[in-house]
C-alpha positions as CSV (number, residue, x, y, z in Angstrom):
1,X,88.5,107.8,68.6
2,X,87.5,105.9,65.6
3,X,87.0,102.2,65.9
4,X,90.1,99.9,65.4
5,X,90.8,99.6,61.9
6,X,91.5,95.9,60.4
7,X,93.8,96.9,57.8
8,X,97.1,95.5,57.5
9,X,100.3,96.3,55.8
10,X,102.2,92.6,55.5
11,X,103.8,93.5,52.1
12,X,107.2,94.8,51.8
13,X,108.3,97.4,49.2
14,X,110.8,96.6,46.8
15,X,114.6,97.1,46.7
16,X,113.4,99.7,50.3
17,X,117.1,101.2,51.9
18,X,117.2,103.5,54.4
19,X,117.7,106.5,51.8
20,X,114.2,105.7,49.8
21,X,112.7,106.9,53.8
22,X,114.4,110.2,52.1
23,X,115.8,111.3,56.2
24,X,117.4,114.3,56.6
25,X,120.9,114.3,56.4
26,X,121.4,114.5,60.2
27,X,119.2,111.6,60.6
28,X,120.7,109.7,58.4
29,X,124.5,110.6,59.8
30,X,123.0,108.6,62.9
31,X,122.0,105.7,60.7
32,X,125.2,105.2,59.3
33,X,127.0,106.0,62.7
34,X,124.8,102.7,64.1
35,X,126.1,100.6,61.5
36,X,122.4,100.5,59.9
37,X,122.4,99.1,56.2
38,X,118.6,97.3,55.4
39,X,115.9,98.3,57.1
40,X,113.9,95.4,58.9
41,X,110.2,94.6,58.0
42,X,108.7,96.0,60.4
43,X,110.7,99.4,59.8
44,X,110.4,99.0,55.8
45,X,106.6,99.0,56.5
46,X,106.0,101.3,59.8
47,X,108.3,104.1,58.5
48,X,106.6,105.5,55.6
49,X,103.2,105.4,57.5
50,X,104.4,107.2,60.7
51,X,106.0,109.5,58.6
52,X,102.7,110.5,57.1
53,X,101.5,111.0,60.7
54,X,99.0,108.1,60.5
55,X,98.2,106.2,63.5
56,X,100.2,103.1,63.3
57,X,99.5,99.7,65.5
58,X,103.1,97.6,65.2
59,X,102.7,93.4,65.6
60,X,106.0,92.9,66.2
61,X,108.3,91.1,69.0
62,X,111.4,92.3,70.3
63,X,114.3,91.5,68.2
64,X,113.1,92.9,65.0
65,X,114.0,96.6,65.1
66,X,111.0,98.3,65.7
67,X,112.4,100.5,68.3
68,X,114.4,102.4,65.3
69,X,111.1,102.3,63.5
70,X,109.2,104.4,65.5
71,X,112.5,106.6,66.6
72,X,113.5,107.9,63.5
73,X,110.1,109.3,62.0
74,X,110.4,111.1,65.6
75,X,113.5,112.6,65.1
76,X,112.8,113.4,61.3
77,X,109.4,115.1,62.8
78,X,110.8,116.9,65.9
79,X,114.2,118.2,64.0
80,X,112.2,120.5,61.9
81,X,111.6,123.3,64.4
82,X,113.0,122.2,67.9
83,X,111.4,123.7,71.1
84,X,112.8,122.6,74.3
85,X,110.1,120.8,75.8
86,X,108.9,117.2,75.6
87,X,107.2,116.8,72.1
88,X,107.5,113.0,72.5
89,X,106.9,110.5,74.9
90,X,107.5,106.2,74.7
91,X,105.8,104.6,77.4
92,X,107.7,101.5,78.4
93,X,107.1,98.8,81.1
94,X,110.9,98.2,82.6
95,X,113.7,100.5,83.2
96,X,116.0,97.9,80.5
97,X,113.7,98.8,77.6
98,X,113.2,102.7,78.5
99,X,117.3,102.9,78.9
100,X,117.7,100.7,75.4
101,X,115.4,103.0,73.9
102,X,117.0,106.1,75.2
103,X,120.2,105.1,73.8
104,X,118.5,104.0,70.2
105,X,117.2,107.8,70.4
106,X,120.8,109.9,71.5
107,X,122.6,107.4,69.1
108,X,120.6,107.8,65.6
109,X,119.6,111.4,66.9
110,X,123.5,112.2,67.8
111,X,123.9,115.0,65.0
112,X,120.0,116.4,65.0
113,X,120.3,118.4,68.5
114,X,117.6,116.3,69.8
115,X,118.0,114.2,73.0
116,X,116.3,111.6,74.4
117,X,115.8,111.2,78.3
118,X,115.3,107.6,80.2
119,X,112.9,108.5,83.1
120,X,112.1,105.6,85.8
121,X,112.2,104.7,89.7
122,X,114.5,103.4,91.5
123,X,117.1,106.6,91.0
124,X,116.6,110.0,92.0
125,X,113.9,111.9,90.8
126,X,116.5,115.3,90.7
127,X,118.8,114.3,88.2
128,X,116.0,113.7,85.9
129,X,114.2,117.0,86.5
130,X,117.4,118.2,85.8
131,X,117.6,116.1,82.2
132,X,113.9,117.7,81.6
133,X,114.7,121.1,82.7
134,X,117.9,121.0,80.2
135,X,115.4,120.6,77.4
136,X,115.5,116.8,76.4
137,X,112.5,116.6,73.8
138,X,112.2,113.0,73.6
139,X,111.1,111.4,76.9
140,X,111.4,107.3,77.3
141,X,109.4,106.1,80.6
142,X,108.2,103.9,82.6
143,X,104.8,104.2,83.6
144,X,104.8,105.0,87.5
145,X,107.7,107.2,87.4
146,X,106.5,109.5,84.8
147,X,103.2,109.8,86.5
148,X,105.3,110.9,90.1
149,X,106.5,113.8,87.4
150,X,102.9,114.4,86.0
151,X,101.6,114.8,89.5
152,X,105.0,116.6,91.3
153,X,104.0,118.9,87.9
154,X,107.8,118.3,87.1
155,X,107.3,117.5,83.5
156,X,104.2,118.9,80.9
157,X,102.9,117.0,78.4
158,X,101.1,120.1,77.0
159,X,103.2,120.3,73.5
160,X,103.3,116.5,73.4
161,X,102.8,115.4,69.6
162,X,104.1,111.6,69.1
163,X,103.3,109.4,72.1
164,X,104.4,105.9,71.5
165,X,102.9,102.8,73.6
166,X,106.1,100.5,73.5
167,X,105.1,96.3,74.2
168,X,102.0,96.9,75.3
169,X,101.3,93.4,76.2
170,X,104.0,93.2,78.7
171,X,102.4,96.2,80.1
172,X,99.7,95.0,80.5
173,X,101.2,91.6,82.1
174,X,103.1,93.8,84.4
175,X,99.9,95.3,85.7
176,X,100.8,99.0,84.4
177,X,97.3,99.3,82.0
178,X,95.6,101.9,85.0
179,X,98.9,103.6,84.8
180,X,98.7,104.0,80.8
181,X,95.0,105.2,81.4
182,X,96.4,107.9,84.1
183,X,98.7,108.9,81.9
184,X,96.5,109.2,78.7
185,X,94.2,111.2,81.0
186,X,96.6,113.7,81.1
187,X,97.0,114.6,77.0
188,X,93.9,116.4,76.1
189,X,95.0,117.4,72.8
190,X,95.0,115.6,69.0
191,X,98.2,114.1,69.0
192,X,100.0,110.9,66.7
193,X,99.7,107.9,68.5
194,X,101.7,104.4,67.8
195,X,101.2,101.4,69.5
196,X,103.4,98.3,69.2
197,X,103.3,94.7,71.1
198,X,104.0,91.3,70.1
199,X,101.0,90.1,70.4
200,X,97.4,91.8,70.7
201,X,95.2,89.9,73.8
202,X,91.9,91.5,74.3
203,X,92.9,94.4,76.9
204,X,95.2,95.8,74.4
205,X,92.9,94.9,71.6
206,X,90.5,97.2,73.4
207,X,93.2,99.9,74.2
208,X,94.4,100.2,70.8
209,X,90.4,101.0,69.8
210,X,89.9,104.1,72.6
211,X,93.2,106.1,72.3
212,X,94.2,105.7,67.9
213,X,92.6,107.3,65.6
214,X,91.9,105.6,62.2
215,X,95.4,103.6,62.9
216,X,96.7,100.5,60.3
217,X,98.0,97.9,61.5
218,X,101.7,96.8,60.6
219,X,102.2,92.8,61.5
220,X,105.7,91.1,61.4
221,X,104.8,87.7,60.4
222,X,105.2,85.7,63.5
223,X,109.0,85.0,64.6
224,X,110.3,81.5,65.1
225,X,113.6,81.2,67.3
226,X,116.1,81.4,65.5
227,X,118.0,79.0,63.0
228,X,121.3,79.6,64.6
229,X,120.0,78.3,68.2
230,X,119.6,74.7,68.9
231,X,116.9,73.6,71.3
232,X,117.3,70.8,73.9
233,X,115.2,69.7,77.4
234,X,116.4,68.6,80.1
235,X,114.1,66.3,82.5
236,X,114.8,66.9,86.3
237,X,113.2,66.7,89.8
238,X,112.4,70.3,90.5
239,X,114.6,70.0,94.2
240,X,117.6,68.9,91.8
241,X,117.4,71.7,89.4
242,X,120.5,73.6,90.7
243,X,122.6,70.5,91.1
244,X,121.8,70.1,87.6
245,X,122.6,73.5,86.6
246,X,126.0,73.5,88.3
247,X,127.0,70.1,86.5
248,X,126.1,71.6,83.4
249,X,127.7,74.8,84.1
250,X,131.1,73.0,84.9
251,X,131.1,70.7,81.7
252,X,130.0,73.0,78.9
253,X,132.2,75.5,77.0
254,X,130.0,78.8,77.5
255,X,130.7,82.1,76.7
256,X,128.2,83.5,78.7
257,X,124.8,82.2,80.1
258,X,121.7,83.8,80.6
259,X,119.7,81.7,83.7
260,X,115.9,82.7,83.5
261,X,113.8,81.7,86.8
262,X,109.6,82.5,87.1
263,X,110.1,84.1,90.4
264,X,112.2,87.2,91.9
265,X,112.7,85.2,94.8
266,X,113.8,81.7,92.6
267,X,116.5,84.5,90.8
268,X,118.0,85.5,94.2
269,X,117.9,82.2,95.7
270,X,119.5,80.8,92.4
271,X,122.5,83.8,92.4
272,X,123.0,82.8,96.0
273,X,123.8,79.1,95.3
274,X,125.9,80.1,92.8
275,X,127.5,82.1,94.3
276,X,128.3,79.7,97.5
277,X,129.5,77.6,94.9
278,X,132.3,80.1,93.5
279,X,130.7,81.2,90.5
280,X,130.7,84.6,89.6
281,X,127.2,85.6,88.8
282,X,125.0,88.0,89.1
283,X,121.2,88.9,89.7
284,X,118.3,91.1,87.4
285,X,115.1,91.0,89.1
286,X,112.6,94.1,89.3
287,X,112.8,93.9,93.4
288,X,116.3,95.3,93.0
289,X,117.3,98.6,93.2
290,X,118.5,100.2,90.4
291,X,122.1,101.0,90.7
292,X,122.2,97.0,91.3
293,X,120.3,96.4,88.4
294,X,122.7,98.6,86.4
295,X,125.9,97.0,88.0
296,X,124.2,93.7,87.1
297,X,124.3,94.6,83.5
298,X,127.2,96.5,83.0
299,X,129.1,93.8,84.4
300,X,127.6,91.2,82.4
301,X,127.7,92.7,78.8
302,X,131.5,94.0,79.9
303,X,132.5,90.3,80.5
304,X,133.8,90.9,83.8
305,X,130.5,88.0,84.5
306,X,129.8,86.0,82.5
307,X,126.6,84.4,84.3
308,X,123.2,85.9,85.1
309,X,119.9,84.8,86.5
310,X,116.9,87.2,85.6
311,X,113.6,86.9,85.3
312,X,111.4,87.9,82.5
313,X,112.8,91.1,83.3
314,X,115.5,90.5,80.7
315,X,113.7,88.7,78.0
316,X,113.1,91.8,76.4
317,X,115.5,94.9,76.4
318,X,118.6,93.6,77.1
319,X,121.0,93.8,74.0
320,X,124.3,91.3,74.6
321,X,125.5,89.9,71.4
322,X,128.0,87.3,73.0
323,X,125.5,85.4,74.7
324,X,125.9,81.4,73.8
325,X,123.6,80.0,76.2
326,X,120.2,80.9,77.4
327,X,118.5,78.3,80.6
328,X,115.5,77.8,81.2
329,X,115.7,77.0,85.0
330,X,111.9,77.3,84.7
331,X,110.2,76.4,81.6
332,X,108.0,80.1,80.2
333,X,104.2,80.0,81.0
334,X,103.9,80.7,77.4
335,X,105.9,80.0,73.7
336,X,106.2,83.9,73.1
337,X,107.5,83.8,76.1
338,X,110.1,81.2,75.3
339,X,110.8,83.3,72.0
340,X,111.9,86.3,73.9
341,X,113.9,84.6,76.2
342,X,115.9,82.3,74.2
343,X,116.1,85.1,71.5
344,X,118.8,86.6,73.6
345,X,121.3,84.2,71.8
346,X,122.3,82.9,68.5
347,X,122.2,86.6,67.6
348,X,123.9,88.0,64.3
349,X,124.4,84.6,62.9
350,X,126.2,83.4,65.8
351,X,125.4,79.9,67.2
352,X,123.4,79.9,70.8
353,X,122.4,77.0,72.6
354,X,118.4,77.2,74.1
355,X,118.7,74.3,77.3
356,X,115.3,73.9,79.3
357,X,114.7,72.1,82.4
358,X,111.5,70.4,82.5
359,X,109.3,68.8,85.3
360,X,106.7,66.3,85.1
361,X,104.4,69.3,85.5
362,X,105.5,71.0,82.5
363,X,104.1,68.7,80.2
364,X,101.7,71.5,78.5
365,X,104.2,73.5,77.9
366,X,106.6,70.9,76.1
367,X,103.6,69.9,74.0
368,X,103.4,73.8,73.1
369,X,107.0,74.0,72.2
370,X,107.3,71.0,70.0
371,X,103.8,72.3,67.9
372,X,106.0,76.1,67.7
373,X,108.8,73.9,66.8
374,X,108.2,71.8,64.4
375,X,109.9,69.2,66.4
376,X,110.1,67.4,69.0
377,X,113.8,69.0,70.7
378,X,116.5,66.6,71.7
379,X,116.0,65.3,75.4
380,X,119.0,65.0,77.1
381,X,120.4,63.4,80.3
382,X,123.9,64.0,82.1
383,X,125.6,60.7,82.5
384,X,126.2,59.9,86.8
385,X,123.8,62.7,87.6
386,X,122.1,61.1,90.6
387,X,118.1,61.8,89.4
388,X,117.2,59.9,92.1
389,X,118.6,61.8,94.5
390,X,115.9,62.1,97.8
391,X,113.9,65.3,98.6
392,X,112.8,65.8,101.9
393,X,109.1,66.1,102.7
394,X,107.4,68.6,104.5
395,X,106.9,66.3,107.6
396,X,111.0,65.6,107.4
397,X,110.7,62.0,105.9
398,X,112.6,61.6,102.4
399,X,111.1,60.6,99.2
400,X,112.2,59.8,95.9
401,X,110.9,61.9,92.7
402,X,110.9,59.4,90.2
403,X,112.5,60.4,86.8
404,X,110.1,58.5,84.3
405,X,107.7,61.1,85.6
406,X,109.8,63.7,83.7
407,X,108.1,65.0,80.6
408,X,109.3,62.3,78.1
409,X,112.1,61.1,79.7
410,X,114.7,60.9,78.2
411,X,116.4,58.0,76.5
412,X,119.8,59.0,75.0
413,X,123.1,59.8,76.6
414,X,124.0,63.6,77.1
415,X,125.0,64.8,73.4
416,X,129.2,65.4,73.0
417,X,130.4,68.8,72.8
């Protein structure tokens, strides 16, 4: 493969709809049946290139549509003269984004005859044999699945010709890079190769140079949150945390709350104290299986819950539009991090609230917020919260976590509502 090629598309063409991409008419049936109307950047720009079966790299975070801009040049490709096997394959790291993406593909590829296929653990291997055997054409995956099929020799990859390496740097965080490589081991032939990821560390840097061939590089300007979402910290002992989450719970109109936590462990403690509290919540961790990560989110984008603690898990790939408030119960090691999280609200112009706990370890990370920011956000305090409420310590004596120590504690009374 040809060394990574530094050119960039940033410009956007003029007065670009979706018929100017001149999609078949069956394609195009599914773009109206989504409700499509403008494409996004990074679709204006990716399109026409993947079209021409260039190698494409995508700089692009979640929320912008790229999912559609690397779906329908694969439908438009594979419609031409359909075959029954897998022809394309999108390499995804959790079994959210691979199910998202598999519904993106069945919805705009509804009247071409194509079908898309979500293939991941945590469900029986059978029933998806049974999807490949039927003659899906379009596989969506995540990595240590598809290689169980790879090796079981339950799915070829021999007439592959689009494979798609979908946020590559959260594969990479996840650990799944020596899976990719296992995978790419197994495609010896020339085949079109697209690569997207919000942002491009070194390993995927590196990736992108051994497995495209003469690719350009589309980049989506850099997203800031959102407009419609307002930003606000919340300084707090890290033993009072849930106490402060329940009081907030109980005195803010919400119509539904996403609670993100760092840990899998944090999440299920977290649902648990909820729950013991009467809440209805629910979990979405990755040490869950997956009809309980299914129920999770079926039940919270039906309304029937209208609270859920996740981890990272659901930063990216999960598509609820009636989500006001996102929580920080834990601030994000990173401010791409926060962006994905707290982009799960204030979606189609809708207002969403972005609350975040902070410790007087999290000072770093505040600093990085306000610089992304522009601003410093509004820190808030609950009026007769008890801050000073004792933690025990390890040897069973109490102490007192003093609240100055919070990052930039706050001096203003909780904003009205």
């Amino acid at each position: 493969m040809s060394c990574l090629n530094n050119s960039l598309q940033r410009s956007d063409p003029a007065s670009v709809d979706f018929e100017s991409f001149n999609l078949h008419a069956s394609v195009m049936a599914g773009v109206r049946a989504l409700g499509y109307s403008v494409p996004t950047p990074i679709q204006s720009r990716a399109i026409p290139l993947i079209m021409q079966g260039r190698d494409v790299i995508g700089l692009a975070q979640t929320g912008t549509g790229k999912t559609a801009a690397f779906v329908l040049p694969i439908l438009e490709h594979l419609r031409r003269n359909p075959r029954r096997s897998v022809r394309a394959l999108i390499i995804a790291p959790t079994r959210e984004l691979t199910e998202q993406t598999c519904e993106v593909i069945n919805g705009l590829g509804g009247r071409t005859g194509l079908r898309g296929i979500a293939v991941y653990g945590g469900v029986s291997m059978e029933r998806q044999v049974q999807g490949l055997r039927s003659g899906a054409e379009i596989v969506a995956a995540c990595p240590g699945r598809l290689l169980d099929h790879l090796w079981k020799g339950t799915i070829s990859l021999a007439e592959l010709e689009v494979l798609v390496i979908d946020e590559a740097d959260r594969m990479f965080d996840m650990g799944f890079l020596p899976d990719v490589h296992s995978i790419l081991r197994c495609i010896l032939h020339r085949h079109q190769t697209l690569l997207f990821s919000a942002t491009m560390p070194a390993e995927i840097r590196r990736l992108a140079g051994e497995i495209l061939h003469d690719p350009i590089t589309v980049q989506v300007d850099r997203q800031l949150p959102a407009k419609t979402v307002s930003h606000s910290l919340y300084p707090v002992p890290q033993h009072l945390k849930t106490n402060l989450l329940k009081e907030i719970l109980d005195n803010t109109d919400m119509d539904s709350v996403l609670i993100f936590t760092r840990t899998k462990h944090r999440a299920e403690r977290v649902t648990q104290q909820l729950m013991r509290a009467g809440y209805r919540v629910a979990s979405l961790q990755g040490d869950l299986p997956q009809n309980r990560r299914q129920a999770a989110l079926d039940s919270f984008r039906n309304g029937s819950v209208k609270i859920l603690v996740a981890t990272d898990i659901a930063s990216r790939g999960i598509d609820v539009l009636s989500i006001s408030h996102v929580i920080n119960y834990d601030m994000p090691d990173s401010t791409d991090a926060y962006i994905h999280r707290i982009g799960r609200t204030g979606r189609v112009d809708k207002n969403g609230d972005a609350i975040s706990f902070v410790t007087s370890t999290d000072a770093d990370k505040v600093t990085a917020l306000e610089r992304l920011l522009g601003a410093a956000p509004e820190r808030v305090t609950l009026p007769g919260f008890d801050y000073a409420r004792p933690c025990p310590d390890n040897d069973g004596r109490r102490s007192r976590w003093p609240l100055r120590q919070a990052v930039g504690a706050n001096r203003s009374a909780r904003r009205s509502r």
